[in-house]
VEXKOL-894224 format. One line per field, with one value per residue (C-alpha): residue number from 1; y, z, x. Coordinates in steps of 0.2 Angstrom, whole numbers, plus 5000, padded with zeros to 4 digits. Example, Ala and Ser with C-alpha at 12.3 -4.5 7.8 and 13.67 -1.06 7.14 Angstrom:
// VEXKOL-894224
n [1,2] .
north [4978,4995] .
up [5039,5036] .
east [5062,5068] .
// end
This chain:
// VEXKOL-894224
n [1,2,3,4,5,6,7,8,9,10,11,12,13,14,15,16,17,18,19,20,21,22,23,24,25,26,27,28,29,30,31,32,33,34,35,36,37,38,39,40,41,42,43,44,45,46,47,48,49,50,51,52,53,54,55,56,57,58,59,60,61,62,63,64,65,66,67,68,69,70,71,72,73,74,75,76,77,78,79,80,81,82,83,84,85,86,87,88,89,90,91,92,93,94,95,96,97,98,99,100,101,102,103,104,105,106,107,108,109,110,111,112,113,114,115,116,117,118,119,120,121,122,123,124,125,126,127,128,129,130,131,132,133,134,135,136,137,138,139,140,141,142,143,144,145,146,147,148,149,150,151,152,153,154,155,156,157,158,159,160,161,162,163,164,165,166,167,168,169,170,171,172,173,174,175,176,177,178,179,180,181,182,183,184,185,186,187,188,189,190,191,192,193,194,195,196,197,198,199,200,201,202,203,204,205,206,207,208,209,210,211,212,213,214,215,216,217,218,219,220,221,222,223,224,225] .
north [5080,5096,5098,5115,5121,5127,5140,5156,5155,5157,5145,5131,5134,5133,5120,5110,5118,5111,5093,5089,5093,5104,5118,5134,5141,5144,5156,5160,5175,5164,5157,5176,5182,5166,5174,5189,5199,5213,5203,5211,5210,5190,5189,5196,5185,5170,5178,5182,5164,5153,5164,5175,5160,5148,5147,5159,5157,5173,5175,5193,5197,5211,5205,5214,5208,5226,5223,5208,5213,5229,5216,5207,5221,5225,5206,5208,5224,5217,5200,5199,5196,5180,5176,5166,5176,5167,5171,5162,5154,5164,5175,5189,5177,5173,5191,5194,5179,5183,5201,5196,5184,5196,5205,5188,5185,5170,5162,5149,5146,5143,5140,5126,5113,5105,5101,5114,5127,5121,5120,5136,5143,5135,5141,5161,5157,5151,5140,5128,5123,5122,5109,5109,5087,5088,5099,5092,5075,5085,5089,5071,5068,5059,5073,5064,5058,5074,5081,5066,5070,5089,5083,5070,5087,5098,5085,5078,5095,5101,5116,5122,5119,5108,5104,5109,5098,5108,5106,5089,5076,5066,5058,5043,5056,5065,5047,5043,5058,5057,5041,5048,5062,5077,5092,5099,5098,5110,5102,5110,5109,5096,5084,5084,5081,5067,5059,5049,5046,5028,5014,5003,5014,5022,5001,4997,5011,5010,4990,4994,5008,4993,4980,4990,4995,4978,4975,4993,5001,5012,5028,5026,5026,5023,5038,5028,5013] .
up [5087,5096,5097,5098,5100,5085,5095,5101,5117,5132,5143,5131,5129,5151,5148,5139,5146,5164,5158,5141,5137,5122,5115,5111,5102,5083,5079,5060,5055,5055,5074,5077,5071,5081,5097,5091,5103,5096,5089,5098,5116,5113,5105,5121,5134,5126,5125,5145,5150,5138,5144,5133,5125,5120,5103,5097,5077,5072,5053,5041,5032,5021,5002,4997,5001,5010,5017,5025,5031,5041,5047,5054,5063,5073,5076,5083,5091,5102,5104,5106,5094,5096,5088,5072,5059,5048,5031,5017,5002,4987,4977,4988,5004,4998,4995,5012,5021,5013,5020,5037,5036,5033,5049,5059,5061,5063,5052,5048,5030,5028,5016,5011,4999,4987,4994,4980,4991,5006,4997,4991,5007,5015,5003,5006,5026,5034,5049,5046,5035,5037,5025,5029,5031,5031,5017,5007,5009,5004,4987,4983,4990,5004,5019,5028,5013,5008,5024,5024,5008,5014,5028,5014,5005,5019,5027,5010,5005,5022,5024,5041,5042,5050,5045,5056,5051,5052,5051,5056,5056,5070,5082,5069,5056,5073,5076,5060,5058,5076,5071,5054,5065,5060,5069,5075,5073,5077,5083,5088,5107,5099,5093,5107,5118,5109,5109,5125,5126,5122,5129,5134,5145,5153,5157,5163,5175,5181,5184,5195,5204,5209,5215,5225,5234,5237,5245,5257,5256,5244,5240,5247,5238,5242,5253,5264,5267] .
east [5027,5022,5004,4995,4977,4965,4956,4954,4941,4952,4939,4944,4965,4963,4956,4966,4982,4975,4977,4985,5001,5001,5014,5006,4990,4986,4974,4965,4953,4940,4944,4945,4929,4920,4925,4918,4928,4941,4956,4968,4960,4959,4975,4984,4973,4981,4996,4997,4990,5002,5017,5028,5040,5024,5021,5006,5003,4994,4989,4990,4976,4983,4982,4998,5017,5019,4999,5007,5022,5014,5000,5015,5024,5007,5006,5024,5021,5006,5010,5029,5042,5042,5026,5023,5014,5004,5004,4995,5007,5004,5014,5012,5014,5032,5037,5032,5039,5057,5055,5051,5062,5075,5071,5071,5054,5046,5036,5020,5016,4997,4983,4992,4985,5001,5017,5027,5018,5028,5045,5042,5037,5050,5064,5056,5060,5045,5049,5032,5020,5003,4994,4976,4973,4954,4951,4966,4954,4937,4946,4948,4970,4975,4979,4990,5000,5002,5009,5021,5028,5030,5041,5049,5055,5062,5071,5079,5083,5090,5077,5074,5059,5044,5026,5011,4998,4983,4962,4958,4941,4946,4961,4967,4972,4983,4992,4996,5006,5013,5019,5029,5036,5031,5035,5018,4998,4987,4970,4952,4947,4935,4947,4961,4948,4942,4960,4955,4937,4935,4925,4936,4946,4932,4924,4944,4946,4929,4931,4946,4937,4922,4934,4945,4929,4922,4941,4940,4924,4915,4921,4938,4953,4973,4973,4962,4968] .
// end
């Protein structure tokens, strides 16, 4: 499962990229407007720090099928060819996706909530599907059921594409899909960074640190010895 950053603030992607080992950036209108920077000046500074063939999600925001598409070719035209547009699975969505599809783009099917959207949007040519876990859960389903069932589809119907899990509450609901094999999730800064932090391994590693010292000396290390 590949697993790509929720977020727009460079500080926090250098962040992340220093340590974890993560695939690429997603970014929404919303994400953008939080930066409250210009779009494009953002877009392009991930851009230049993940590299030209790490995957960059970018959504439309045109209402129309034609709306979408030319949202599309300025995401392309700035941000590489390369990039996945994002474009929201509605009527108008898969109009648009078969269109770019049609000219090879790539493409991320979002604003999903039922796994017919993703069979549909997979069918119009979009290379994921993005079903949004913790809102699926606010409405009452199971998230992590219902991004199961997506992969379910696309693999028993031989469609080319994958399902990027998307908006997430905490680090369980990551594993749980890890553990089906799902092609990607997106996660905020907040939620990869909370893949690790736990108690136990902090009081282990710290227990180590003490009795090694004891054995050579405080503050050394194997360096040292």
């Amino acid at each position: 499962m590949k697993l790509i950053i929720d977020d727009a603030h460079i500080e926090q992607i250098k962040k992340i990229y220093k340590s974890y080992p993560v695939d690429g950036v997603t970014t929404n209108p919303t994400i953008l407007a939080q930066s409250g920077r210009p779009p494009y000046e953002v877009l392009k500074e991930i851009r230049e720090f993940i590299g030209a063939d790490a995957e960059l999600h970018v959504q439309v925001v045109a209402q129309t099928a034609d709306g979408m598409v030319e949202d599309a070719h300025r995401i392309q035209q700035e941000l590489g060819k390369n990039t996945y547009v994002k474009i929201p699975s509605i009527e108008e969505g898969f109009e648009a996706m078969r269109k770019l599809k049609a000219e090879g783009a790539n493409i991320t099917a979002t604003a999903i909530y039922t796994p017919m959207q993703a069979f549909l949007a997979a069918k119009a040519g979009a290379s994921y599907a993005a079903p949004y876990i913790n809102r699926i859960d606010n409405m009452g389903y199971d998230g992590v059921a219902i991004a199961r069932h997506i992969h379910d589809i696309f693999r028993n119907n031989n469609l080319n594409a994958d399902v990027l899990a998307a908006s997430f509450k905490n680090s369980q609901q990551l594993l749980e899909l890890a553990e089906y094999g799902v092609g990607a999730a997106t996660a905020s800064p907040d939620v990869i960074f909370s893949l690790v932090k736990n108690e136990a391994i902090t009081s282990a590693i710290n227990t180590f640190i003490k009795d090694f010292e004891k054995l050579v000396g405080e503050g050394k290390t194997m360096k040292d010895c």
